[in-house]
C-alpha positions in Angstrom: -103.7 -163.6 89.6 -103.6 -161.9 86.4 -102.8 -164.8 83.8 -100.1 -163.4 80.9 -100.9 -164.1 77.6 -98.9 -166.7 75.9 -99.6 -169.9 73.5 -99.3 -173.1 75.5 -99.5 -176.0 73.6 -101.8 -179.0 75.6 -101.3 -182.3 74.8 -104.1 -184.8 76.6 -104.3 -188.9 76.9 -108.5 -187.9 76.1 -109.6 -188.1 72.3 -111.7 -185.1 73.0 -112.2 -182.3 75.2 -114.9 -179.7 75.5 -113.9 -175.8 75.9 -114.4 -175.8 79.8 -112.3 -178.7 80.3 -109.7 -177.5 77.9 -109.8 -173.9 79.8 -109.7 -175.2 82.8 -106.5 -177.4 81.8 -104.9 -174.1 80.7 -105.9 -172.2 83.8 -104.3 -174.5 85.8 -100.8 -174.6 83.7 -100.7 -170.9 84.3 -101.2 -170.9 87.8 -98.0 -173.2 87.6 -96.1 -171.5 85.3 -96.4 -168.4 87.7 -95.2 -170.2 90.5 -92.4 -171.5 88.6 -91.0 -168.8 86.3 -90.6 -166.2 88.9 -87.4 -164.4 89.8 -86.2 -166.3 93.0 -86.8 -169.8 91.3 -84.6 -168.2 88.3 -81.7 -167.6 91.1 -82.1 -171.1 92.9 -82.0 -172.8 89.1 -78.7 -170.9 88.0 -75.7 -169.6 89.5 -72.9 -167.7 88.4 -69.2 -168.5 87.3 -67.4 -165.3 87.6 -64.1 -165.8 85.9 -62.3 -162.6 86.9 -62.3 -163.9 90.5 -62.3 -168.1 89.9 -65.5 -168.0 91.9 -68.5 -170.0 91.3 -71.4 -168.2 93.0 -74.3 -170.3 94.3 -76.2 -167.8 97.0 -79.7 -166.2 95.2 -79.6 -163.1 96.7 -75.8 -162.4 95.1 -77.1 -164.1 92.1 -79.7 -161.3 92.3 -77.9 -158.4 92.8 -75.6 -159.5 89.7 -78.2 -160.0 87.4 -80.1 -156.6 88.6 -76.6 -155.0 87.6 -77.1 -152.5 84.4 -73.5 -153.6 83.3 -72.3 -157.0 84.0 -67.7 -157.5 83.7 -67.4 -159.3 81.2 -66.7 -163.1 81.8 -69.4 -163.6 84.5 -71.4 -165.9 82.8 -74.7 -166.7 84.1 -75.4 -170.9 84.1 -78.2 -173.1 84.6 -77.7 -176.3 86.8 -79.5 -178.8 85.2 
């Protein structure tokens, strides 16, 4: 895996941490935040509300052909589920 680089900020219950502790801590968060900020957990989090035709679109692989689109109709909004 080829880890991105990006300020994490890591908050810990210890007082104090040594520097292979602490980079192990971060190695770890990035492993995770690989698995979860990829494209098909974008598509499973979010659907689509497409306006023109009163559709709310749930599948990932529509979601991911809209969102691959160059230029998106307007009122197809893109929304998260939480």
């Amino acid at each position: 895996m080829n880890p991105q680089n990006r300020d994490l900020l890591v908050l810990t219950k210890k007082q104090r941490m040594n520097q292979q502790e602490l980079e192990h801590e971060v190695e770890l968060l990035a492993d995770l935040l690989y698995h979860a900020e990829n494209f098909d957990a974008f598509c499973i989090a979010n659907e689509i509300i497409d306006l023109n035709r009163y559709k709310i679109i749930l599948k990932p692989s529509v979601i991911q052909k809209i969102i691959r689109q160059k230029k998106i109709r307007p009122f197809v909004f893109i929304s998260n589920k939480n």
